[in-house]
C-alpha positions in Angstrom: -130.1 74.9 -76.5 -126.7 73.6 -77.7 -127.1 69.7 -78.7 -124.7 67.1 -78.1 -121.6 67.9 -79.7 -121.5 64.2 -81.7 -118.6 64.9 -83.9 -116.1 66.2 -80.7 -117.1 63.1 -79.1 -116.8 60.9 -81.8 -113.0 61.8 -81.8 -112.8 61.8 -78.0 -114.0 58.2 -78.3 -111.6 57.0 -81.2 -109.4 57.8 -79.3 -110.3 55.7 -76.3 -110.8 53.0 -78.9 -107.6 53.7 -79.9 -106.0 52.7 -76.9 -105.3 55.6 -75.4 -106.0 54.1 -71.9 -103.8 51.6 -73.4 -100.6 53.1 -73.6 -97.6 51.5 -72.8 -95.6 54.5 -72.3 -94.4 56.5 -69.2 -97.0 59.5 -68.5 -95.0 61.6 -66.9 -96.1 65.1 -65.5 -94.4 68.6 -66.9 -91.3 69.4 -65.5 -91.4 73.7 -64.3 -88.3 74.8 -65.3 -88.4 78.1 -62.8 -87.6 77.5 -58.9 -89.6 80.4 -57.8 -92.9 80.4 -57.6 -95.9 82.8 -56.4 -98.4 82.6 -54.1 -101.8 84.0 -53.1 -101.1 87.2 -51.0 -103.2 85.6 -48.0 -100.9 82.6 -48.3 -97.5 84.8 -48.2 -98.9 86.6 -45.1 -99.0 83.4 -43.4 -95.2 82.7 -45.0 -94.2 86.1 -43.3 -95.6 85.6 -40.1 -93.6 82.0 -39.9 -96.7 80.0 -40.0 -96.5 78.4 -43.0 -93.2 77.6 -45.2 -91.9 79.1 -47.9 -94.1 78.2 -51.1 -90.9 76.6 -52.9 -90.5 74.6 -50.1 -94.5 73.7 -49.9 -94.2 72.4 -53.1 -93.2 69.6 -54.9 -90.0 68.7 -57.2 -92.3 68.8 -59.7 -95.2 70.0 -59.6 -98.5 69.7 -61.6 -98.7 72.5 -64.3 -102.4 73.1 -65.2 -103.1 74.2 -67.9 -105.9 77.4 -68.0 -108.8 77.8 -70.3 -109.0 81.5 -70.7 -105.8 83.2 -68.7 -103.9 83.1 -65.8 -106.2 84.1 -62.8 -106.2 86.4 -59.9 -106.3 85.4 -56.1 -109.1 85.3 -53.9 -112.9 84.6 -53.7 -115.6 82.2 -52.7 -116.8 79.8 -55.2 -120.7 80.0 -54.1 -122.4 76.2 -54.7 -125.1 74.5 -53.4 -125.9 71.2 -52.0 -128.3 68.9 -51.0 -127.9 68.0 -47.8 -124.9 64.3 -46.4 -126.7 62.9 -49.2 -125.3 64.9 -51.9 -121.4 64.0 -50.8 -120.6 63.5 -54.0 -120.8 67.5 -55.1 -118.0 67.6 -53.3 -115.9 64.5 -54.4 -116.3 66.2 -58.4 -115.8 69.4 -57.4 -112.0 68.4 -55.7 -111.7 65.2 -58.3 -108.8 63.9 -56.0 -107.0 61.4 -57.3 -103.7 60.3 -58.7 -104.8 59.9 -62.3 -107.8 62.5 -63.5 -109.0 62.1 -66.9 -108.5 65.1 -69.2 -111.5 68.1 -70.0 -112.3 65.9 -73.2 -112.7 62.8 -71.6 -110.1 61.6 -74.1 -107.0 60.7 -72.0 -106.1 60.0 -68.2 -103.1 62.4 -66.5 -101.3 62.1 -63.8 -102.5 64.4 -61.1 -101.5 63.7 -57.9 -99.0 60.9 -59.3 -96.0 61.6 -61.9 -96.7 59.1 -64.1 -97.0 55.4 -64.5 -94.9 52.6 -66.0 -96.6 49.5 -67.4 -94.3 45.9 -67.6 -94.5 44.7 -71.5 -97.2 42.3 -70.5 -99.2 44.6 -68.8 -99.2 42.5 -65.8 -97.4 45.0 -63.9 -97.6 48.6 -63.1 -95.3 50.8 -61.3 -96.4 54.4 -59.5 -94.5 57.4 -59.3 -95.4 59.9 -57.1 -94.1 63.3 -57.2 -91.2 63.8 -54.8 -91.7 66.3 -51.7 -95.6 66.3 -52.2 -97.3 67.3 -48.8 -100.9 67.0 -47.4 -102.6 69.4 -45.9 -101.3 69.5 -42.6 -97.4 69.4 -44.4 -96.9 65.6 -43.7 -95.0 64.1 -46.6 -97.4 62.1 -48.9 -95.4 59.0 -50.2 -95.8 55.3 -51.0 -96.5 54.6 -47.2 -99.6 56.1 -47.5 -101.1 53.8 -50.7 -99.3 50.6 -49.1 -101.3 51.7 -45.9 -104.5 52.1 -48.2 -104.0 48.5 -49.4 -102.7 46.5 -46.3 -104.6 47.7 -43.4 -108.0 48.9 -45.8 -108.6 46.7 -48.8 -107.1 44.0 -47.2 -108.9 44.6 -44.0 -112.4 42.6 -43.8 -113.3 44.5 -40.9 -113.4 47.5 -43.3 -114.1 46.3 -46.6 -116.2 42.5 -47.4 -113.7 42.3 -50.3 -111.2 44.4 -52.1 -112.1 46.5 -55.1 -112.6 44.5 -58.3 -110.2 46.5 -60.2 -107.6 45.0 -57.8 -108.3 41.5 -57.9 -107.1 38.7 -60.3 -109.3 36.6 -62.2 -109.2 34.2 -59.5 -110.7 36.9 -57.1 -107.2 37.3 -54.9 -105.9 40.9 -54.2 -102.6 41.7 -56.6 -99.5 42.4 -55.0 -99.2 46.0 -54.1 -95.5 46.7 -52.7 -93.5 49.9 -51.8 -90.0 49.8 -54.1 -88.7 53.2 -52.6 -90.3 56.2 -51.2 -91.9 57.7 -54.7 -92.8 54.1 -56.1 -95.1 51.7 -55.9 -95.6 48.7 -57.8 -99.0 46.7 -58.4 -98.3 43.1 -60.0 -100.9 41.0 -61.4 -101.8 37.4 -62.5 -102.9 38.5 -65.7 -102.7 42.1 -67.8 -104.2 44.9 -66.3 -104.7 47.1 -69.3 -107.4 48.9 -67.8 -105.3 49.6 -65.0 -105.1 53.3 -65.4 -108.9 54.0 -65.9 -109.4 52.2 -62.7 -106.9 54.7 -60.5 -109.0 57.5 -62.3 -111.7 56.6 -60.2 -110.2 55.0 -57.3 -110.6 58.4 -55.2 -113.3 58.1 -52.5 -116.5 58.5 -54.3 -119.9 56.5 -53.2 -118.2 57.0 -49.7 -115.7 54.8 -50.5 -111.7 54.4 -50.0 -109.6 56.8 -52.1 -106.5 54.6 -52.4 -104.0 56.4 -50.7 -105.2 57.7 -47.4 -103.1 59.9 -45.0 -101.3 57.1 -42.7 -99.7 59.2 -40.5 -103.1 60.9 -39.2 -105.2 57.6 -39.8 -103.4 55.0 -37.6 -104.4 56.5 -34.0 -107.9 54.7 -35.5 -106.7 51.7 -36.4 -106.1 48.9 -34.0 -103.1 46.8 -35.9 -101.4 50.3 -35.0 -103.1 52.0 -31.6 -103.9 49.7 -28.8 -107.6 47.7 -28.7 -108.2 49.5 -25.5 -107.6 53.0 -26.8 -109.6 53.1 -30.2 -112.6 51.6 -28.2 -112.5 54.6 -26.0 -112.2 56.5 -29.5 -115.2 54.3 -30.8 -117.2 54.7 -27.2 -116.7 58.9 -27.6 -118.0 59.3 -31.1 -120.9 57.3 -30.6 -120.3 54.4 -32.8 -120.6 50.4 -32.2 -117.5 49.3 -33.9 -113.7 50.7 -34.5 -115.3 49.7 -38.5 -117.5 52.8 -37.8 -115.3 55.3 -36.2 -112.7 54.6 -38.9 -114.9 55.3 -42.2 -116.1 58.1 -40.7 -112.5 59.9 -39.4 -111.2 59.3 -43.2 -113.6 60.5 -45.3 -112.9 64.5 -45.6 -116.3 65.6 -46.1 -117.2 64.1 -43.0 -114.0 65.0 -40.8 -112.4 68.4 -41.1 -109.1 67.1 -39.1 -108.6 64.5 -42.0 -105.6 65.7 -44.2 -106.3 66.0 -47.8 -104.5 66.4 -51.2 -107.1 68.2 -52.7 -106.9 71.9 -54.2 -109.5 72.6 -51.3 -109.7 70.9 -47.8 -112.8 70.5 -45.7 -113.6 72.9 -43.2 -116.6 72.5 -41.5 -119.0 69.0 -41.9 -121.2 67.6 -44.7 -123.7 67.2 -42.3 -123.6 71.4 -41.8 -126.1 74.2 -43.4 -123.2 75.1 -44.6 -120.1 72.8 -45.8 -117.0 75.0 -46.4 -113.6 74.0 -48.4 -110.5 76.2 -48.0 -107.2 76.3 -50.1 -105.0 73.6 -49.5 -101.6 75.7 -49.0 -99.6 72.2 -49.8 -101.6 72.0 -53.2 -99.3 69.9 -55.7 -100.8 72.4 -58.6 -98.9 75.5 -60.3 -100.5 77.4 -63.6 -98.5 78.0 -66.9 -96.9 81.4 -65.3 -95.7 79.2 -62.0 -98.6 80.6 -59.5 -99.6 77.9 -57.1 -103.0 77.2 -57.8 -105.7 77.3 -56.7 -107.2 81.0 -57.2 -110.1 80.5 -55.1 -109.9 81.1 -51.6 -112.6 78.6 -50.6 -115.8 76.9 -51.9 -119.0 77.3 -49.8 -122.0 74.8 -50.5 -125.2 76.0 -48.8 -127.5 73.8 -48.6 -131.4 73.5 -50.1 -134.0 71.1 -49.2 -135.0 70.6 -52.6 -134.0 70.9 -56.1 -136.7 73.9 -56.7 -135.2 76.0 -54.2 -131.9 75.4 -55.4 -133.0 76.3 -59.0 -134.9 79.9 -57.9 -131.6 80.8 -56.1 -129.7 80.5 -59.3 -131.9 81.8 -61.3 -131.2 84.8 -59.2 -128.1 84.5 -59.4 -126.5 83.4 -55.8 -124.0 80.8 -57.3 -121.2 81.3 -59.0 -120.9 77.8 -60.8 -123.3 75.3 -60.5 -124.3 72.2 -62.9 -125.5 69.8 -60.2 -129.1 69.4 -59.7 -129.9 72.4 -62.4 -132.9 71.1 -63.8 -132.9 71.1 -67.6 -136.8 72.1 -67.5 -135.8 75.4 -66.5 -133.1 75.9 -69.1 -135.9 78.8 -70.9 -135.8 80.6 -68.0 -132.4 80.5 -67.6 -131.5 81.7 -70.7 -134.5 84.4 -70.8 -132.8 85.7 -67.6 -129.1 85.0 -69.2 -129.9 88.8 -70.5 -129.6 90.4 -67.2 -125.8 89.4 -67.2 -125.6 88.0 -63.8 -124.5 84.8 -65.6 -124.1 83.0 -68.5 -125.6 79.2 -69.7 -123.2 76.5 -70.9 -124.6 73.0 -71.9 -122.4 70.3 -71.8 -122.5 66.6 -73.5 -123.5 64.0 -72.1 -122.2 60.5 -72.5 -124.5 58.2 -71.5 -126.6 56.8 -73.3 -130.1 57.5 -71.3 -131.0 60.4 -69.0 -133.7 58.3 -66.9 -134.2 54.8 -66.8 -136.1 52.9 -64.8 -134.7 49.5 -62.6 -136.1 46.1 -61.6 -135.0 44.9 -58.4 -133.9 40.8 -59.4 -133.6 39.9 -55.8 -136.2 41.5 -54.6 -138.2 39.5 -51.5 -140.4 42.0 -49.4 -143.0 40.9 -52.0 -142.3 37.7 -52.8 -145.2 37.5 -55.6 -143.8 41.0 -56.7 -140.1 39.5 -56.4 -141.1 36.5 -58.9 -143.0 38.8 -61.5 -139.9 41.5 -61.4 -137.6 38.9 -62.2 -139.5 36.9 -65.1 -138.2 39.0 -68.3 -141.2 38.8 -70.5 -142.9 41.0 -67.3 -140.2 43.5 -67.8 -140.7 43.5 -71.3 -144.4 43.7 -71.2 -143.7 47.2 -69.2 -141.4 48.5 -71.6 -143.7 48.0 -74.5 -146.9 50.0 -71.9 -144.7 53.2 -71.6 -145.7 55.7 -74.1 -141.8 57.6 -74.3 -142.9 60.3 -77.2 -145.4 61.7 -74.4 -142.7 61.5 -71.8 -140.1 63.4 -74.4 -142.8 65.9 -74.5 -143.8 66.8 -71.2 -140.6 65.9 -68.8 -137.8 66.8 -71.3 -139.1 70.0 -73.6 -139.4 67.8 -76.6 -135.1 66.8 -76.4 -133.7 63.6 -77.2 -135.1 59.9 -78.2 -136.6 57.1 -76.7 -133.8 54.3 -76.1 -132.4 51.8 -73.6 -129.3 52.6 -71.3 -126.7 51.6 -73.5 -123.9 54.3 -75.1 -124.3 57.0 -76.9 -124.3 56.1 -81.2 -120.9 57.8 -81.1 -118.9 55.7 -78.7 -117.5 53.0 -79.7 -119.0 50.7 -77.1 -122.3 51.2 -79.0 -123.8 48.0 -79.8 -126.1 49.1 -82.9 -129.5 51.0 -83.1 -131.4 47.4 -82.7 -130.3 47.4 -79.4 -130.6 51.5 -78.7 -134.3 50.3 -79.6 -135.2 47.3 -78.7 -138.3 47.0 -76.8 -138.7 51.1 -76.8 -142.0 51.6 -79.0 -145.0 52.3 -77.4 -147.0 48.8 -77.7 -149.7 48.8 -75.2 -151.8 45.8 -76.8 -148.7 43.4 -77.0 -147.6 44.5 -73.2 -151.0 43.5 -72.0 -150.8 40.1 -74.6 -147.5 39.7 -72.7 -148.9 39.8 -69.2 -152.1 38.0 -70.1 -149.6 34.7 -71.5 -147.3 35.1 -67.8 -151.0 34.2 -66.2 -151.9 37.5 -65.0 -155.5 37.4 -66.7 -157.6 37.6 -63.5 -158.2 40.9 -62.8 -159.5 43.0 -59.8 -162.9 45.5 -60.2 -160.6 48.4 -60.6 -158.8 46.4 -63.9 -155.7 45.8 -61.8 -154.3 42.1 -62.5 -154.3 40.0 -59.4 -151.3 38.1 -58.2 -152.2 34.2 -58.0 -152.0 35.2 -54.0 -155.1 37.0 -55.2 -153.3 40.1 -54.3 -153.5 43.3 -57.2 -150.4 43.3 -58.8 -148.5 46.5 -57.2 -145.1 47.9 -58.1 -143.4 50.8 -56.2 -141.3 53.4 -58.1 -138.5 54.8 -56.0 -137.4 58.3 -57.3 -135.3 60.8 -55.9 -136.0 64.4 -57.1 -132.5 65.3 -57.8 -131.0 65.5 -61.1 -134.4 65.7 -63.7 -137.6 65.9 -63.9 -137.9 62.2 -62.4 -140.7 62.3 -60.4 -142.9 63.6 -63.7 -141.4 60.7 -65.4 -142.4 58.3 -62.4 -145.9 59.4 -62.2 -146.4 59.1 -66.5 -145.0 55.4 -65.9 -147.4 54.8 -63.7 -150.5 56.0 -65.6 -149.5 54.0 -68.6 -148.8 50.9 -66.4 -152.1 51.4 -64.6 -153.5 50.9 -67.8 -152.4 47.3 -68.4 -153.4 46.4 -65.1 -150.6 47.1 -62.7 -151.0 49.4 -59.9 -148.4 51.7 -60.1 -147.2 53.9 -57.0 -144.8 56.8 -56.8 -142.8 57.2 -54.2 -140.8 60.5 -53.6 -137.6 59.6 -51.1 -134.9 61.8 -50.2 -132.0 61.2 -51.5 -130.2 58.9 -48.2 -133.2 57.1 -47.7 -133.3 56.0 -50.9 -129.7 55.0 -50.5 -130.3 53.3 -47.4 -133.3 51.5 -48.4 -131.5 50.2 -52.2 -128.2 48.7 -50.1 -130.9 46.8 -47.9 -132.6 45.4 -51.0 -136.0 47.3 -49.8 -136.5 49.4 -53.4 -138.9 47.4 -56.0 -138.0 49.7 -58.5 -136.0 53.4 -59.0 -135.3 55.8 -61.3 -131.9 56.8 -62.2 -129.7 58.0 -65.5 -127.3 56.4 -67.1 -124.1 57.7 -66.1 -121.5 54.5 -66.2 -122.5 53.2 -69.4 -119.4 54.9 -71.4 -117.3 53.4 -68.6 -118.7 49.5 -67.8 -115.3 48.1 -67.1 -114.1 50.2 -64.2 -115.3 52.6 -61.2 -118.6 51.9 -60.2 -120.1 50.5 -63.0 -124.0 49.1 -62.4 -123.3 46.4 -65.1 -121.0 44.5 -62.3 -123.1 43.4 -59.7 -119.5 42.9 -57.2 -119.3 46.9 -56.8 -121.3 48.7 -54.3 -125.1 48.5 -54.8 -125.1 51.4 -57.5 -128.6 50.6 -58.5 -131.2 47.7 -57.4 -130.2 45.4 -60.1 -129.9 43.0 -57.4 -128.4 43.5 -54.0 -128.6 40.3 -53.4 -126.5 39.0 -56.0 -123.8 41.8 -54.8 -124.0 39.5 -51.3 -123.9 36.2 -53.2 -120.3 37.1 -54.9 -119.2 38.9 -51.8 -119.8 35.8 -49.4 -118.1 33.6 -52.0 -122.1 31.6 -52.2 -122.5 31.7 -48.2 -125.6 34.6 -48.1 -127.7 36.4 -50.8 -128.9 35.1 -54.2 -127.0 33.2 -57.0 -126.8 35.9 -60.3 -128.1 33.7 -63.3 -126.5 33.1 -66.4 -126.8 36.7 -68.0 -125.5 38.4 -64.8 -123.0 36.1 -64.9 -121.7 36.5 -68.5 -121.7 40.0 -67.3 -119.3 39.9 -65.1 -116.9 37.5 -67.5 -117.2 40.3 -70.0 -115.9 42.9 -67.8 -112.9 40.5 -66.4 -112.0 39.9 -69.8 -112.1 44.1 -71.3 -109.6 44.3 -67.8 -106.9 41.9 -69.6 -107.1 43.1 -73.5 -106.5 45.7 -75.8 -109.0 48.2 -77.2 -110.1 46.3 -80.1 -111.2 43.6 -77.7 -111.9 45.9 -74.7 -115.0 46.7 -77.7 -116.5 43.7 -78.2 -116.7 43.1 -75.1 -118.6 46.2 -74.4 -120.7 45.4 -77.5 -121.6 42.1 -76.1 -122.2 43.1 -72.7 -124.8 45.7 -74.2 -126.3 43.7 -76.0 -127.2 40.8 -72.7 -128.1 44.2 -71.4 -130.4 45.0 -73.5 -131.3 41.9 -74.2 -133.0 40.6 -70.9 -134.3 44.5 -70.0 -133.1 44.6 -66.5 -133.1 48.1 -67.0 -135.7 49.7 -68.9 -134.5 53.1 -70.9 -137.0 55.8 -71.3 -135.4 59.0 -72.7 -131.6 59.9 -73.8 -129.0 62.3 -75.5 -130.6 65.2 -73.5 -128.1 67.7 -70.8 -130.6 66.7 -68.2 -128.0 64.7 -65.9 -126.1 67.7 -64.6 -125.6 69.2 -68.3 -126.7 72.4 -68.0 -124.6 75.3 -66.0 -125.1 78.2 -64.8 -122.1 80.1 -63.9 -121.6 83.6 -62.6 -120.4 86.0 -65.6 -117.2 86.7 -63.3 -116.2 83.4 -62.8 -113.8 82.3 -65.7 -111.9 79.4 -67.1 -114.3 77.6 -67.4 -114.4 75.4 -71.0 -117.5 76.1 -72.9 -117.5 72.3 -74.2 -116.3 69.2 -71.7 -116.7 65.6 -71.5 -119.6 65.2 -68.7 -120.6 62.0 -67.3 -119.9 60.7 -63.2 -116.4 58.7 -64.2 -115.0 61.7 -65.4 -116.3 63.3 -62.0 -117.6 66.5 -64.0 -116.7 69.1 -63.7 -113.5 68.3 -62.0 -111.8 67.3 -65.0 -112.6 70.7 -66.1 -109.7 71.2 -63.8 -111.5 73.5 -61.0 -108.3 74.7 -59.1 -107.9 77.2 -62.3 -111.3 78.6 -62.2 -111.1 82.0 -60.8 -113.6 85.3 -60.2 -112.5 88.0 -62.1 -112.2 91.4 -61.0 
């Protein structure tokens, strides 16, 4: 198996640290210099039966030129993928990677996409948009500064739809910046204080975790919205779908996975539902994106995700070969058997590096009250010590990932920059079963039942649950060796196997004592979805209950204490600095991490998290090496409208 390529992403970091993200220049996408362009023959059939324009006209100005990995491709095909079920929305959200700004195959840089480039103000504290001029949706509507303006006023602004606007939107003082429409193209966001991260943030800002993409499709979005459709008629909208609230009806109509009728940007549209066996994409005919040679893009004709009830099922159909690219939920255990079957030539096996720093780690709940006995010892940090030091991580690294990677905490990867030092990377990761139960014993937990589990001082056994979704490694083997080395300090341990939206549901209602999860923001801590800021979405059960606390300005939930706190000061400060800063930040804020164990790493550096791939000898352009990890929303930075089935 190919390891992590270190020294490629050693320079892909320096260069973040650099300040690429930094840059106070115009990005500005390539101009095509031809005014013809070509088509896929299905798409001129359309042309010449006068239901669809002219692809000149379909086009924009300018459009994106993608560049291809291997060659220009040829037209047509299905782009065979599997899923997991509503759950598993997020396949799709990488596999489009629609946004404005997209970051590069590397991981290196951010490029305009759906935007032509972005101005900065000398001070940072403003930014201005351009979008490319004549850019359509999908149904041929033109796609302009309305439609972010609309995104901002009547959805972030809107408490009906969102508690509180997105963090990477606020000022310091927690109020939204100004977000204005100069002129058609352009739109300018002004802030209180520098925004450097500004551009990292619209990399992400495009609809994942069910969220709002920031520019939505006005035109077809307003018959749901009551500031533009009268009360009376979106609650016969609201009464016909099913749903309580106009709150309801309108997440669901403008998320495309969900709603076929939605218009979309992306390379492929949605055609059928999430919620389907099968969940089909077709070519977007109003696709912004050209190739070198000037053939609107992309090659594919359509994706097709069929859907598996579990990861093992998923894995036996490709090992026989019925996908023609697939990364997501390949489980790395496997990877011998893929490559043993790699002979037949029905595919070929790419690994790709990962760059987070930990492939499973394991969450306390801090707000957890089901248990309130349970809640207390969860939140005490020489508990969550005590259970670091009872894991034994060298068996772990032996049976659950075939002998790959090193025991270490959820921080970076040594290579980034953001890497605090290996005395964090190892703090509190050796295998110390006689000081965990010296730990426990000084916390008061040295009555104990006939079984040898500690009791509670309700006189309860001390019981933890650990939540874990089967979906991207061998997590539930993990789980159940956690619990057989906790069992043997004294606290009863239980596994619990959820699918994937239960588990959702029950972490956002603060129900989960404990998950498994990788680390796939901690490259990234300052923008997107980051689990070190308790304000985003409930990412993991940190504490949902801090999330409340911040979001209700103090009203409901729990106050975060001092550590969460300096948290969330260290990310507001990376948001107004340069790179050099923008590090020490990071370095501090992993080393609180660290620090008070909230998260307790098990094993990293491995291509368990969605590293492995398993692509269809046919399908080409796809780069043998990329930057993987969720922010870049791998492998759509591989740029997936230029993959294409060879013939």
């Amino acid at each position: 198996m190919k390891l992590i390529a270190r020294k490629p992403a050693l320079i892909v970091f320096a260069a973040l640290a650099s300040g690429l993200l930094l840059a106070g220049t115009v990005l500005v996408g390539s101009a095509w210099a031809q005014t013809k362009y070509k088509e896929s023959p299905a798409l001129a059939e359309e042309v010449k039966a006068g239901k669809l324009p002219a692809v000149d006209a379909r086009l924009p100005e300018q459009p994106l030129v993608v560049p291809v990995v291997e060659r220009a491709g040829q037209y047509g095909g299905v782009w065979r993928r599997a899923f997991l079920g509503p759950a598993d929305a997020n396949n799709y959200v990488r596999v489009v990677y629609d946004s404005l700004f997209r970051f590069s195959p590397d991981g290196a840089k951010i490029e305009p996409k759906l935007a032509a480039g972005a101005q900065p103000s000398a001070d940072y504290k403003q930014w201005t948009i351009t979008l490319r001029k004549g850019s359509r949706w999908s149904d041929g509507a033109p796609f302009t500064a309305d439609d972010i303006v609309f995104w901002y006023k009547d959805i972030a602004l809107n408490r009906d739809l969102m508690p509180a606007p997105p963090p990477w939107i606020r000022n310091a003082d927690g109020s939204p910046a100004l977000v204005e429409k100069t002129d058609t193209y352009t739109v300018r966001f002004t802030y209180k204080e520098p925004a450097t991260l500004f551009l990292t943030a619209l990399a992400n800002a495009d609809g994942a975790d069910r969220g709002y993409a920031m520019f939505q499709p006005a035109h077809y979005l307003k018959r749901f919205h009551p500031s533009y459709t009268p009360k009376e008629e979106v609650d016969k909208l609201v009464q016909a779908a099913g749903f309580k609230t106009w709150g309801e009806l309108f997440a669901t109509r403008s998320q495309p996975p969900e709603n076929p009728d939605r218009p979309s940007m992306a390379a492929w549209v949605s055609e059928s539902r999430i919620s389907d066996p099968v969940f089909t994409l077709r070519r977007n005919p109003y696709y912004i994106g050209v190739d070198p040679e000037g053939n609107q893009l992309p090659y594919l004709d359509s994706v097709r995700f069929t859907y598996f009830a579990d990861t093992q099922a998923l894995n036996l159909a490709a090992i026989a070969g019925d996908f023609d690219m697939q990364e997501r939920h390949i489980v790395m255990t496997n990877y011998p058997v893929f490559k043993d079957q790699e002979r037949t030539g029905k595919y070929r096996v790419i690994t790709w590096p990962t760059f987070g720093g930990a492939d499973a780690v394991l969450m306390f709940n801090q707000t957890y009250t089901a248990d309130p006995e349970m809640g207390k010892l969860m939140a005490t940090k020489e508990f969550r010590v005590a259970m670091s030091y009872a894991i034994n991580r060298d068996q772990i690294k032996e049976s659950a990932f075939l002998g790959l990677g090193e025991a270490r905490q959820g921080i970076p990867a040594p290579w980034h920059p953001y890497f605090p030092g290996d005395e964090w990377a190892k703090k509190y990761t050796e295998f110390k079963p006689d000081e965990a139960n010296k730990l426990l014993d000084q916390i008061g937990l040295t009555k104990r039942d006939a079984a040898g589990i500690r009791l509670l001082p309700n006189g309860k056994p001390a019981t933890i649950e650990i939540s874990v979704v089967p979906a991207f490694g061998a997590w539930p083997d993990v789980a159940q060796l956690i619990a057989r080395d906790w069992e043997k300090v004294g606290i009863k341990s239980v596994v619990q196997i959820r699918e994937r939206a239960l588990h959702f549901t029950m972490r956002d209602a603060n129900e989960l004592m404990t998950e498994i999860w990788n680390e796939d923001t901690s490259a990234f801590p300052f923008t997107g979805n980051a689990k070190m800021d308790v304000r985003n979405a409930v990412i993991l059960t940190l504490g949902p209950l801090y999330t409340k606390w911040l979001a209700t300005k103090g009203k409901e939930g729990v106050e975060p204490p001092p550590p969460v706190k300096r948290l969330l000061e260290l990310v507001d400060l990376a948001r107004t600095v340069g790179p050099d800063e923008q590090v020490k930040a990071a370095q501090e804020l992993f080393r609180v991490w660290v620090d008070n164990l909230y998260e307790v790493g098990i094993i990293g550096l491995t291509p368990m998290v969605q590293g492995v791939v398993v692509a269809n000898a046919k399908m080409r352009n796809i780069p043998t090496t990329l930057g993987n990890d969720w922010p870049l929303r791998s492998p759509g930075n591989a740029r997936t409208e230029q993959f294409f089935l060879a013939r």
